[in-house]
N, CA, C and O atoms as a Tripos MOL2 file, in Angstrom:
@<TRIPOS>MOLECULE
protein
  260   259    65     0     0
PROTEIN
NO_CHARGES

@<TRIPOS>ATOM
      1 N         -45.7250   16.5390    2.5310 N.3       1 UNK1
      2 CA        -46.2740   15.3280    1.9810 C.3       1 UNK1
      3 C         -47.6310   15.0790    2.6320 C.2       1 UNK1
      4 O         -47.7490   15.2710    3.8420 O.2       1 UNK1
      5 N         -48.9580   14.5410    1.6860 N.am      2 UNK2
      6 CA        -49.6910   14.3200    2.2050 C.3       2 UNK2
      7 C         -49.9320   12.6660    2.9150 C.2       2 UNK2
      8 O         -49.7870   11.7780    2.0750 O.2       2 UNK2
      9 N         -50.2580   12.2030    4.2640 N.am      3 UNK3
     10 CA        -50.5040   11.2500    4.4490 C.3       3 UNK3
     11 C         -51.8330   11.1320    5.3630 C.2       3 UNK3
     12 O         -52.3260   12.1700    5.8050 O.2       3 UNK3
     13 N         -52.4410    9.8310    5.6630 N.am      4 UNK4
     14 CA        -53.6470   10.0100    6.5460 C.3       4 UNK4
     15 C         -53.0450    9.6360    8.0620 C.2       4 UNK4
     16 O         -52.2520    8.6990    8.1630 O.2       4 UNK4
     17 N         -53.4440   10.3880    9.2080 N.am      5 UNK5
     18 CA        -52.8080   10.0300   10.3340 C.3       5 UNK5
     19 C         -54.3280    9.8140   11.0520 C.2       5 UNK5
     20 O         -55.2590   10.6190   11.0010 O.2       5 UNK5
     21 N         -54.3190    8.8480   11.5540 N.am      6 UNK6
     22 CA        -55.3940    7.7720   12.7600 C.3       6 UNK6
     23 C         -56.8110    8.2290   11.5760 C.2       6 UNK6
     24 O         -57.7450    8.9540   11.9190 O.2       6 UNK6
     25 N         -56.6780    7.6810   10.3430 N.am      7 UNK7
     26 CA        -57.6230    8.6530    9.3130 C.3       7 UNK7
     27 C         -58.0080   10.1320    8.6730 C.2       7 UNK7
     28 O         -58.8360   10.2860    7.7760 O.2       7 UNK7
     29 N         -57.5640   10.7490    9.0430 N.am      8 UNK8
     30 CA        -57.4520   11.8760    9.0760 C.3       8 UNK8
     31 C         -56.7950   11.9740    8.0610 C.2       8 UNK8
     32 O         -56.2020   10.9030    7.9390 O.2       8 UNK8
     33 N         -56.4070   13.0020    6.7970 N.am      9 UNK9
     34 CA        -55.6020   13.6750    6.0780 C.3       9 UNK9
     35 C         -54.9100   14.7130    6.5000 C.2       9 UNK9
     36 O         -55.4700   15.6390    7.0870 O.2       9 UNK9
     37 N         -53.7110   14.7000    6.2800 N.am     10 UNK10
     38 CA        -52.3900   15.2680    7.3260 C.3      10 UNK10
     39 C         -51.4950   15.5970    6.4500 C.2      10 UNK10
     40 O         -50.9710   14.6220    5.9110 O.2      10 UNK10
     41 N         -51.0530   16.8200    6.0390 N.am     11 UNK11
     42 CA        -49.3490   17.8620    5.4700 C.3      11 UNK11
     43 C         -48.6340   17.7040    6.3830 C.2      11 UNK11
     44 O         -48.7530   18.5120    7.3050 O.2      11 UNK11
     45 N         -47.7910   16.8100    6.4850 N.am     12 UNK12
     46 CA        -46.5440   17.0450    7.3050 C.3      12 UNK12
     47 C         -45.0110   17.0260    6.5810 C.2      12 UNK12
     48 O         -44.8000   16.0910    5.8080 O.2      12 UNK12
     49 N         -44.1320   17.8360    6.7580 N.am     13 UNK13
     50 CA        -43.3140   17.9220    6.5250 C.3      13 UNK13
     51 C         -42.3570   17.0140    6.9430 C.2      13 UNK13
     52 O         -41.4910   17.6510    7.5430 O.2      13 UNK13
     53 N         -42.0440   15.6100    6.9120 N.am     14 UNK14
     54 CA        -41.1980   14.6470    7.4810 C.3      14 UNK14
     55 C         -41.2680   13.9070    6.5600 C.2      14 UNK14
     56 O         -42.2010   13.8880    5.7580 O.2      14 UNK14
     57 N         -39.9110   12.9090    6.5300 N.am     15 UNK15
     58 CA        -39.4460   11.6220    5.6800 C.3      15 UNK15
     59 C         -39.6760   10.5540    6.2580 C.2      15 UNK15
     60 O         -40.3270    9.7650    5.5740 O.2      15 UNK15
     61 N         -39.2060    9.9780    7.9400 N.am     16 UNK16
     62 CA        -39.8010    8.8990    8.6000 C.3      16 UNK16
     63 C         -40.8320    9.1170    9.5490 C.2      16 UNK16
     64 O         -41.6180   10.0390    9.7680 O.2      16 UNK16
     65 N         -40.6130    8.0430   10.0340 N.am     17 UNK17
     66 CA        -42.1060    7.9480   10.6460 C.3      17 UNK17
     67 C         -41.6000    8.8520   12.1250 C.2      17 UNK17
     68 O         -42.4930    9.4730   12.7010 O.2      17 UNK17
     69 N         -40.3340    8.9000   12.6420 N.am     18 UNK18
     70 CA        -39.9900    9.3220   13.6550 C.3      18 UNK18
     71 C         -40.3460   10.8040   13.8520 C.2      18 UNK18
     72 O         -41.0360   11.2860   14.7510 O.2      18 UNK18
     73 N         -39.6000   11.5720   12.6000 N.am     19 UNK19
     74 CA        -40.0050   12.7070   11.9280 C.3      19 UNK19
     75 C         -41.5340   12.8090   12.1250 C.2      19 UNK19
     76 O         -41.9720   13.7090   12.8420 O.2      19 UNK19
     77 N         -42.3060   11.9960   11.5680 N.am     20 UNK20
     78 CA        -43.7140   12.5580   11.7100 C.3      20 UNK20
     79 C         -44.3250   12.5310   13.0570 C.2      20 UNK20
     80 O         -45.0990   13.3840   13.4920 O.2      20 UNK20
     81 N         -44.0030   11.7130   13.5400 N.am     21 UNK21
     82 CA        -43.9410   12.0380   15.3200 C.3      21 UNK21
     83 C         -44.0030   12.8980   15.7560 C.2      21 UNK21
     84 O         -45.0470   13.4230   16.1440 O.2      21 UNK21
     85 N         -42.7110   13.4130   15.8580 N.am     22 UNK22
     86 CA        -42.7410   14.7480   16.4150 C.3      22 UNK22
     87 C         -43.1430   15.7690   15.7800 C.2      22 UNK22
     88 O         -43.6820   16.6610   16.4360 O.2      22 UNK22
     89 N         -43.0300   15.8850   14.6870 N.am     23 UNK23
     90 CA        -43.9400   17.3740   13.9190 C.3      23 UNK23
     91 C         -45.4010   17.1460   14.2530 C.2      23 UNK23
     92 O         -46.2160   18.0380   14.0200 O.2      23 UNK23
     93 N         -45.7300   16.1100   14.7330 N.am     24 UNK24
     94 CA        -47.2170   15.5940   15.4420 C.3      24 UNK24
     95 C         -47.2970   15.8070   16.4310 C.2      24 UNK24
     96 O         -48.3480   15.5780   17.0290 O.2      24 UNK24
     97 N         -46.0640   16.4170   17.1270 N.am     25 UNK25
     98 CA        -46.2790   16.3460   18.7580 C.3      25 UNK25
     99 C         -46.6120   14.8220   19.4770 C.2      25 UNK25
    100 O         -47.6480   14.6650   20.1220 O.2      25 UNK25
    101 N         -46.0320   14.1790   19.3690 N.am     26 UNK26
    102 CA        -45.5770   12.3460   19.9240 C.3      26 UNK26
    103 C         -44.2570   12.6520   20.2270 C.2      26 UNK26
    104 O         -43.7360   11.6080   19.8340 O.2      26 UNK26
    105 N         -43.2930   13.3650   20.6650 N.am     27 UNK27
    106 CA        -41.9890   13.2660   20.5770 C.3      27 UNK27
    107 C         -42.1290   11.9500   21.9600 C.2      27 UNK27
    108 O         -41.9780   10.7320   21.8620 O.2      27 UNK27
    109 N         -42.5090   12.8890   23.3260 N.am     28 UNK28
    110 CA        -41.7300   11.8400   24.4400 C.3      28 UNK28
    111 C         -43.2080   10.9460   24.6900 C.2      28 UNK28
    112 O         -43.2260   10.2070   25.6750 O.2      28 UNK28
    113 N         -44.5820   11.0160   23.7070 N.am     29 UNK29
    114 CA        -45.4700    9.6990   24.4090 C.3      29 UNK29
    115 C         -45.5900    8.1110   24.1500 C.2      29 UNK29
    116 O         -45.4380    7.5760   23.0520 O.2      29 UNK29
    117 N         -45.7890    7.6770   24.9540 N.am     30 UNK30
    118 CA        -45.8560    5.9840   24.5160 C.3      30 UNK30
    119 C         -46.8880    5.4010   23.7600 C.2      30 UNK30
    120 O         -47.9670    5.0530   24.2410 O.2      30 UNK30
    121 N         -46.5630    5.2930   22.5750 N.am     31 UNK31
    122 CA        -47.7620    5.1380   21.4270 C.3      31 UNK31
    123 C         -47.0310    3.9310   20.8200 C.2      31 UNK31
    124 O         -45.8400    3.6300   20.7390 O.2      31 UNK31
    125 N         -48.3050    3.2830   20.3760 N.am     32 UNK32
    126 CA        -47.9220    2.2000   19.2880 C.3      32 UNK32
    127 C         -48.5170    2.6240   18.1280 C.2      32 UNK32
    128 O         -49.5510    3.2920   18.1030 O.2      32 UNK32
    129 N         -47.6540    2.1130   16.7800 N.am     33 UNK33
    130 CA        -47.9300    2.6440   15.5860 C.3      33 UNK33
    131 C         -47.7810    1.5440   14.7480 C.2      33 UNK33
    132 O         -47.2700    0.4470   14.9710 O.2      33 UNK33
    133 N         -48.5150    2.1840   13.3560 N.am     34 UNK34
    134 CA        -48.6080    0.7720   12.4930 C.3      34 UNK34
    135 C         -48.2370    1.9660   10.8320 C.2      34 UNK34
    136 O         -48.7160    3.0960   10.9270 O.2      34 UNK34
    137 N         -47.8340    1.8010   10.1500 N.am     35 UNK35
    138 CA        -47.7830    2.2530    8.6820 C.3      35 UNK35
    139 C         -48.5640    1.3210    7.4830 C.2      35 UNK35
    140 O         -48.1460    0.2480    7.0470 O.2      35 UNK35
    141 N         -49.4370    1.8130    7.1950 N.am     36 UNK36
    142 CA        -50.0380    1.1490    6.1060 C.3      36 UNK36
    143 C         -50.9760   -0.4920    6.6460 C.2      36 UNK36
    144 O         -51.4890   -1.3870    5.9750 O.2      36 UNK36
    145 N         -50.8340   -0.2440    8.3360 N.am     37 UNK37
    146 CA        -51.6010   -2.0810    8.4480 C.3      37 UNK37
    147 C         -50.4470   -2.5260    9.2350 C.2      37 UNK37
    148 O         -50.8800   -3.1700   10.1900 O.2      37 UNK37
    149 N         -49.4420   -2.4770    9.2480 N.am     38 UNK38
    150 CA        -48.6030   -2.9260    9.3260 C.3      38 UNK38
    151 C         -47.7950   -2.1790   10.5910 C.2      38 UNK38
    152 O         -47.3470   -1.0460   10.4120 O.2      38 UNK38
    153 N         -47.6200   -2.8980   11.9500 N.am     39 UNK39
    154 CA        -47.0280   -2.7200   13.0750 C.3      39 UNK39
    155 C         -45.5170   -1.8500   13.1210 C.2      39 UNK39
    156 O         -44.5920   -2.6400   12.9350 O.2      39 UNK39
    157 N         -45.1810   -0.8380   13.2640 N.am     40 UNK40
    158 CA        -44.0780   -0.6820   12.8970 C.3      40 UNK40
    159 C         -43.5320   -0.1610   14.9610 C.2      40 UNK40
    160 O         -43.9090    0.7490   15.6990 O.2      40 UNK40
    161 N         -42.5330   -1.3170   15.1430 N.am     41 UNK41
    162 CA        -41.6760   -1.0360   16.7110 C.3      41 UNK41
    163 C         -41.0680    0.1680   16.5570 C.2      41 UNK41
    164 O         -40.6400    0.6460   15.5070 O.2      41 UNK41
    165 N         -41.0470    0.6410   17.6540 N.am     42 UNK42
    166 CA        -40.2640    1.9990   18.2690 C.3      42 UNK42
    167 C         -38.7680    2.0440   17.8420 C.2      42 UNK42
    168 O         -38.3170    3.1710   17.6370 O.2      42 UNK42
    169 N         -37.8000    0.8120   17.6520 N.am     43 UNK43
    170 CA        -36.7650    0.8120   17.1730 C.3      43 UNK43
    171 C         -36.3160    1.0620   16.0590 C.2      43 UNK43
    172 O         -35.1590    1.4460   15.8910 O.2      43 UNK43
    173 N         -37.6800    0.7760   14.5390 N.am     44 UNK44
    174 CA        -37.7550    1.0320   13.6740 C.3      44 UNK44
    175 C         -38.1820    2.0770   12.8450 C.2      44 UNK44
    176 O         -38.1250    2.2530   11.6280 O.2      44 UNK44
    177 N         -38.6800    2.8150   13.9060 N.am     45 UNK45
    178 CA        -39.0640    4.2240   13.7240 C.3      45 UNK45
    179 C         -38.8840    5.2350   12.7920 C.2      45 UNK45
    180 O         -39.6740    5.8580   12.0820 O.2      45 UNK45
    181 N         -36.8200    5.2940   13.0450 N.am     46 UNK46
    182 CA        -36.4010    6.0480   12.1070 C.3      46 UNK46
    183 C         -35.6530    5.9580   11.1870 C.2      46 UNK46
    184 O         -34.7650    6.6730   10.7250 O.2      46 UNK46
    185 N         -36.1650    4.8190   10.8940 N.am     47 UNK47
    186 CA        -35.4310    4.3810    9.6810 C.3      47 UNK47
    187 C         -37.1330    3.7080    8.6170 C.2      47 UNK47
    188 O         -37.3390    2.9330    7.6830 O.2      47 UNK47
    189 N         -37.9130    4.5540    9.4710 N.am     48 UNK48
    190 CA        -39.2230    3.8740    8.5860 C.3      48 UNK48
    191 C         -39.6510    4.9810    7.5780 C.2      48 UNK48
    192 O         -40.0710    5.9510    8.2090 O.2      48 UNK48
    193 N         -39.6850    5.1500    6.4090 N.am     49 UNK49
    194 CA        -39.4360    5.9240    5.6950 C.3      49 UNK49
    195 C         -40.9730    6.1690    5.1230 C.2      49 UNK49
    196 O         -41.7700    5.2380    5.0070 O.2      49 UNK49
    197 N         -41.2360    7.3250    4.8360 N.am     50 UNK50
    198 CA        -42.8120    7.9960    4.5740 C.3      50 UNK50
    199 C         -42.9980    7.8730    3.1390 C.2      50 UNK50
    200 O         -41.9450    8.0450    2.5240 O.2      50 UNK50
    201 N         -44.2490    7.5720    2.2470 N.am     51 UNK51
    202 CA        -44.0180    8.1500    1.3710 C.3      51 UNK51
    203 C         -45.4370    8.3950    1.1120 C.2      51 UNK51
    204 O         -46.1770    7.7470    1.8520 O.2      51 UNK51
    205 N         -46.4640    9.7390   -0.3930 N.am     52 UNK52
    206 CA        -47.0540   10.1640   -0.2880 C.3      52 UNK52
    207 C         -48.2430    8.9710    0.2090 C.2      52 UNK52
    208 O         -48.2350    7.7410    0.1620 O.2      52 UNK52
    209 N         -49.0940    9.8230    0.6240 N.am     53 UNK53
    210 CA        -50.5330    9.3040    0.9490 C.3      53 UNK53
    211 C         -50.2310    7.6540    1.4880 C.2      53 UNK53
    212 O         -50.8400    6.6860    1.0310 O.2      53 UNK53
    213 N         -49.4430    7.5940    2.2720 N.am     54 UNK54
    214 CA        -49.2660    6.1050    3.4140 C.3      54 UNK54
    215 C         -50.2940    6.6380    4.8940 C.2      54 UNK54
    216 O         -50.5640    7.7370    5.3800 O.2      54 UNK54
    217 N         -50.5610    5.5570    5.1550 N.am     55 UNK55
    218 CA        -51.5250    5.6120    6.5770 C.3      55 UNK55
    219 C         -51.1950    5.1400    7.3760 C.2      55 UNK55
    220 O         -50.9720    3.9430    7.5610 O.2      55 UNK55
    221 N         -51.0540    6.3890    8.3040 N.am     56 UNK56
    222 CA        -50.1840    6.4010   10.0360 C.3      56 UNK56
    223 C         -51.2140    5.8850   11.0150 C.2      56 UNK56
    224 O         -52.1980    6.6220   11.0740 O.2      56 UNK56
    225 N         -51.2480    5.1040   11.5920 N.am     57 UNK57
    226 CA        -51.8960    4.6620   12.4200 C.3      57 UNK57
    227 C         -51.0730    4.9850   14.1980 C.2      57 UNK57
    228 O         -50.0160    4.4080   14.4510 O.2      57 UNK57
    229 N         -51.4730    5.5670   14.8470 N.am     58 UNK58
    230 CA        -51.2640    6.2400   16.3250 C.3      58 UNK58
    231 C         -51.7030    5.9870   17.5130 C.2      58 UNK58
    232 O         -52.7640    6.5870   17.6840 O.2      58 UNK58
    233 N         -51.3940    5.3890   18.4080 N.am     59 UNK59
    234 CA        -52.5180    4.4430   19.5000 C.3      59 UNK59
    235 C         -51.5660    4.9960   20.8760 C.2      59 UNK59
    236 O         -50.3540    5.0240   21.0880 O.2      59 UNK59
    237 N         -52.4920    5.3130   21.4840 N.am     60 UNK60
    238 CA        -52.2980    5.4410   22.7120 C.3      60 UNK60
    239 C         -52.6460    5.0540   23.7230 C.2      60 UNK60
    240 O         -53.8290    5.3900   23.7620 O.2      60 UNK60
    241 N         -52.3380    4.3830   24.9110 N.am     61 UNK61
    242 CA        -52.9990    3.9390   25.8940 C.3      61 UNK61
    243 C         -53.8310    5.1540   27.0060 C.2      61 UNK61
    244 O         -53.3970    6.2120   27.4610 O.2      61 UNK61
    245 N         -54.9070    4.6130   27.1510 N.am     62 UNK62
    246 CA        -56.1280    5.4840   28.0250 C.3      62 UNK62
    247 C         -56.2220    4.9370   29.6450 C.2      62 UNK62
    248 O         -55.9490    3.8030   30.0390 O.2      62 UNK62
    249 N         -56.5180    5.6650   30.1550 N.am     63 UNK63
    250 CA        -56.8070    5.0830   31.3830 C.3      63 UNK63
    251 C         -58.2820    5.5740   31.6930 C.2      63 UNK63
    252 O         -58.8950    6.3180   30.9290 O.2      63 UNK63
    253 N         -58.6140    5.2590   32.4670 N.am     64 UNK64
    254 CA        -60.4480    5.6510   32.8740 C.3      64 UNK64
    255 C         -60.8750    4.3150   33.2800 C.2      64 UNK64
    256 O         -60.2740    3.2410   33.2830 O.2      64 UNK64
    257 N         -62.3670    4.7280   33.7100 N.am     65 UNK65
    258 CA        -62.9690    3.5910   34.0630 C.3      65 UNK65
    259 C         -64.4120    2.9810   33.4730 C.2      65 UNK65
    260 O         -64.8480    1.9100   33.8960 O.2      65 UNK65
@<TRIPOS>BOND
     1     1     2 1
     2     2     3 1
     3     3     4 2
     4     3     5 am
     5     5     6 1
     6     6     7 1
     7     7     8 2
     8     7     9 am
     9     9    10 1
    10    10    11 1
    11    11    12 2
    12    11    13 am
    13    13    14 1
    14    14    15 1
    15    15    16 2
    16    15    17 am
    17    17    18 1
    18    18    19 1
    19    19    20 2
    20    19    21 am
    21    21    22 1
    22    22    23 1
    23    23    24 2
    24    23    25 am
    25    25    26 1
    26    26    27 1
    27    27    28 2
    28    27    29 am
    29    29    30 1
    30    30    31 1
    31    31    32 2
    32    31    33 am
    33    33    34 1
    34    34    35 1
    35    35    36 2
    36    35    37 am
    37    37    38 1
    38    38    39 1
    39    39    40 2
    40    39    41 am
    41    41    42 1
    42    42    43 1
    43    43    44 2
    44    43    45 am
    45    45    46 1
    46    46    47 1
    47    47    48 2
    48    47    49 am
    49    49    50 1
    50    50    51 1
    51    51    52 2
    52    51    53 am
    53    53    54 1
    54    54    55 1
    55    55    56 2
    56    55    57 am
    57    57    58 1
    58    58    59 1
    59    59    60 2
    60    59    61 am
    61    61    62 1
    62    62    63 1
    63    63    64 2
    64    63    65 am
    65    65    66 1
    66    66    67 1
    67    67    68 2
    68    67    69 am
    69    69    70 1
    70    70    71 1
    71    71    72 2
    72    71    73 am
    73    73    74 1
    74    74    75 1
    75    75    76 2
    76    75    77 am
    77    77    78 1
    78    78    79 1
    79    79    80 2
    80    79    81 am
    81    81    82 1
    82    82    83 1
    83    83    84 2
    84    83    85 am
    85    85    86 1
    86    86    87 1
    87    87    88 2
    88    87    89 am
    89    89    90 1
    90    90    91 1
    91    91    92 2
    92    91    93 am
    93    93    94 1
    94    94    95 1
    95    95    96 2
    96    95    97 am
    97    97    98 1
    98    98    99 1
    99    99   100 2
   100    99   101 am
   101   101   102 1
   102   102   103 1
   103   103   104 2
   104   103   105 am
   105   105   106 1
   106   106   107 1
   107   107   108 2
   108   107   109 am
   109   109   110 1
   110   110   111 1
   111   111   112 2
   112   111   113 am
   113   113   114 1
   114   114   115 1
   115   115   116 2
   116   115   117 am
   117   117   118 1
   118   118   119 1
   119   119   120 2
   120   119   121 am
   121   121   122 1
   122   122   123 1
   123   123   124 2
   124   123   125 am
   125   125   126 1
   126   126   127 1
   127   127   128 2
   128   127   129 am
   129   129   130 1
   130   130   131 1
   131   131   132 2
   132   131   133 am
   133   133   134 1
   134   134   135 1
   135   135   136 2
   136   135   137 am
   137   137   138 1
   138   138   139 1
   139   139   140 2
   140   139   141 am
   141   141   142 1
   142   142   143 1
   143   143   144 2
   144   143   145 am
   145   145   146 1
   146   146   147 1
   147   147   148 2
   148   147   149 am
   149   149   150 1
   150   150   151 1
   151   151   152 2
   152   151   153 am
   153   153   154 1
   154   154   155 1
   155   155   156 2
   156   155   157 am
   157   157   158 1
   158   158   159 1
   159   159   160 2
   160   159   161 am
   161   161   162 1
   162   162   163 1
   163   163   164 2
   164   163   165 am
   165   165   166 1
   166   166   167 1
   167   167   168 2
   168   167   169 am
   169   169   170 1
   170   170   171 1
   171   171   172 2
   172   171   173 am
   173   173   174 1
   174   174   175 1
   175   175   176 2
   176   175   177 am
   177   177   178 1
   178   178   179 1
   179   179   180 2
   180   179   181 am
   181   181   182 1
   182   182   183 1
   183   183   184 2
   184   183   185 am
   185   185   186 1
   186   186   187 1
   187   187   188 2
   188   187   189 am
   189   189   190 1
   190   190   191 1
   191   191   192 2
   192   191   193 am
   193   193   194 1
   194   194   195 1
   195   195   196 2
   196   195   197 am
   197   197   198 1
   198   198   199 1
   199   199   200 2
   200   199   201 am
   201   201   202 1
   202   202   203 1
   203   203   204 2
   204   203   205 am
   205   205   206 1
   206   206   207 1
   207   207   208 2
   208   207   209 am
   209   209   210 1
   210   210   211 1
   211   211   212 2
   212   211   213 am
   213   213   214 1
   214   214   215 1
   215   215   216 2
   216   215   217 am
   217   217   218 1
   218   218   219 1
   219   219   220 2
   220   219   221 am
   221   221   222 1
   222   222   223 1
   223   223   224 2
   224   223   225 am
   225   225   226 1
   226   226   227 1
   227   227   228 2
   228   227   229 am
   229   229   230 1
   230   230   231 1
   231   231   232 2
   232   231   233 am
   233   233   234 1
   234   234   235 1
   235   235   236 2
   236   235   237 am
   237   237   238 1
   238   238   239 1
   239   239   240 2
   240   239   241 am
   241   241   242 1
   242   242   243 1
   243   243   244 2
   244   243   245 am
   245   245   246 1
   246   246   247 1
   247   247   248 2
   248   247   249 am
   249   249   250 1
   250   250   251 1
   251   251   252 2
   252   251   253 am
   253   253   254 1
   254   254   255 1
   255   255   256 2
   256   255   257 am
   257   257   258 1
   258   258   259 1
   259   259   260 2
@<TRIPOS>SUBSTRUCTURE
     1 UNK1         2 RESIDUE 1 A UNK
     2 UNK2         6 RESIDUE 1 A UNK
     3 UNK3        10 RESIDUE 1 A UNK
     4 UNK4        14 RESIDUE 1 A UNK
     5 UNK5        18 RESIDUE 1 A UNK
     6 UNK6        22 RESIDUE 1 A UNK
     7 UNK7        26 RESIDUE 1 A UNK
     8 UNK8        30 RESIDUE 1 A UNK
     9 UNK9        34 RESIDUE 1 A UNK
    10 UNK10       38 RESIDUE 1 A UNK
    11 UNK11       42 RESIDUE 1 A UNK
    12 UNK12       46 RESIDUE 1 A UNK
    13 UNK13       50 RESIDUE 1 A UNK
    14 UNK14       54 RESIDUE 1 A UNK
    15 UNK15       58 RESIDUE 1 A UNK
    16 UNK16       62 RESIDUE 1 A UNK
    17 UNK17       66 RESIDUE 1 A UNK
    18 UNK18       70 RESIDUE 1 A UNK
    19 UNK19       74 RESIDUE 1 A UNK
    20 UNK20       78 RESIDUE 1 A UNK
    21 UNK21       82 RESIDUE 1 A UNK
    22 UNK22       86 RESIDUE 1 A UNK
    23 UNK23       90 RESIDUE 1 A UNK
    24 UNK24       94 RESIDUE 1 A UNK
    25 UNK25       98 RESIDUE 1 A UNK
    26 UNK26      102 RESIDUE 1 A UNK
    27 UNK27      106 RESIDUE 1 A UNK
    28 UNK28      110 RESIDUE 1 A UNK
    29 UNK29      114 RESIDUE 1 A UNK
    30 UNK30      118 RESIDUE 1 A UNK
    31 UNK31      122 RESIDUE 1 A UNK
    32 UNK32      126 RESIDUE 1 A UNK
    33 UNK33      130 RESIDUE 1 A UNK
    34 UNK34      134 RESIDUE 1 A UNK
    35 UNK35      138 RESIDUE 1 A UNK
    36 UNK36      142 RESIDUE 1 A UNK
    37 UNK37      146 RESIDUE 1 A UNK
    38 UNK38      150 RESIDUE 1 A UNK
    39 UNK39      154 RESIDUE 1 A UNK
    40 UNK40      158 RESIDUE 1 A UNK
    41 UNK41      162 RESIDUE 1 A UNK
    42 UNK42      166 RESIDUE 1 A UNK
    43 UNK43      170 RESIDUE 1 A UNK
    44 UNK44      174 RESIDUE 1 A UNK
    45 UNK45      178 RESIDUE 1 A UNK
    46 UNK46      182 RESIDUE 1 A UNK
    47 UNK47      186 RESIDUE 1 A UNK
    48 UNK48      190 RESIDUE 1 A UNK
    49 UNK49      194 RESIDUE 1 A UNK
    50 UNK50      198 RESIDUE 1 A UNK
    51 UNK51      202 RESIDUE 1 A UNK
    52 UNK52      206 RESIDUE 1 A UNK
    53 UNK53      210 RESIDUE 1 A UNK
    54 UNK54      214 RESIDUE 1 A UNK
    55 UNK55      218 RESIDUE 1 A UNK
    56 UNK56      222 RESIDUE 1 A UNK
    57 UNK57      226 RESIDUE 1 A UNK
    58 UNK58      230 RESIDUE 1 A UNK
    59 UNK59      234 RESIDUE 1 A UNK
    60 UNK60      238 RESIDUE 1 A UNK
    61 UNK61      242 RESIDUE 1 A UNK
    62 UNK62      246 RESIDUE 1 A UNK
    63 UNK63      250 RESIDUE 1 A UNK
    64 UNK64      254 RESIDUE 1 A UNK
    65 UNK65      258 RESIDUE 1 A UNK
């Protein structure tokens, strides 16, 4: 399925958002995510369901100075 991930256009083979995680390589990092605008919690993950061309939004915390 095609979707856009942090903008980007992205083939990933997954149904939720959990799924796209990890075929993203996010399995064990601490990221906040949003689907379409919209905040989606870590609890809701996998039960958050993909469908074509939706926009994954991926955030990670940085450290630096």
């Amino acid at each position: 399925m095609h979707i856009l991930v942090n903008g980007v256009a992205r083939e990933v083979h997954a149904t939720t958002m959990a799924q796209a995680l990890d075929v993203l390589d996010y399995q064990q990092a601490i990221v906040a995510t949003a689907l379409n605008g919209v905040f989606v919690p870590t609890h809701r993950r996998d039960t958050t369901v993909l469908k074509e061309d939706d926009a994954l939004e991926i955030l990670a915390p940085m450290q630096g100075g």
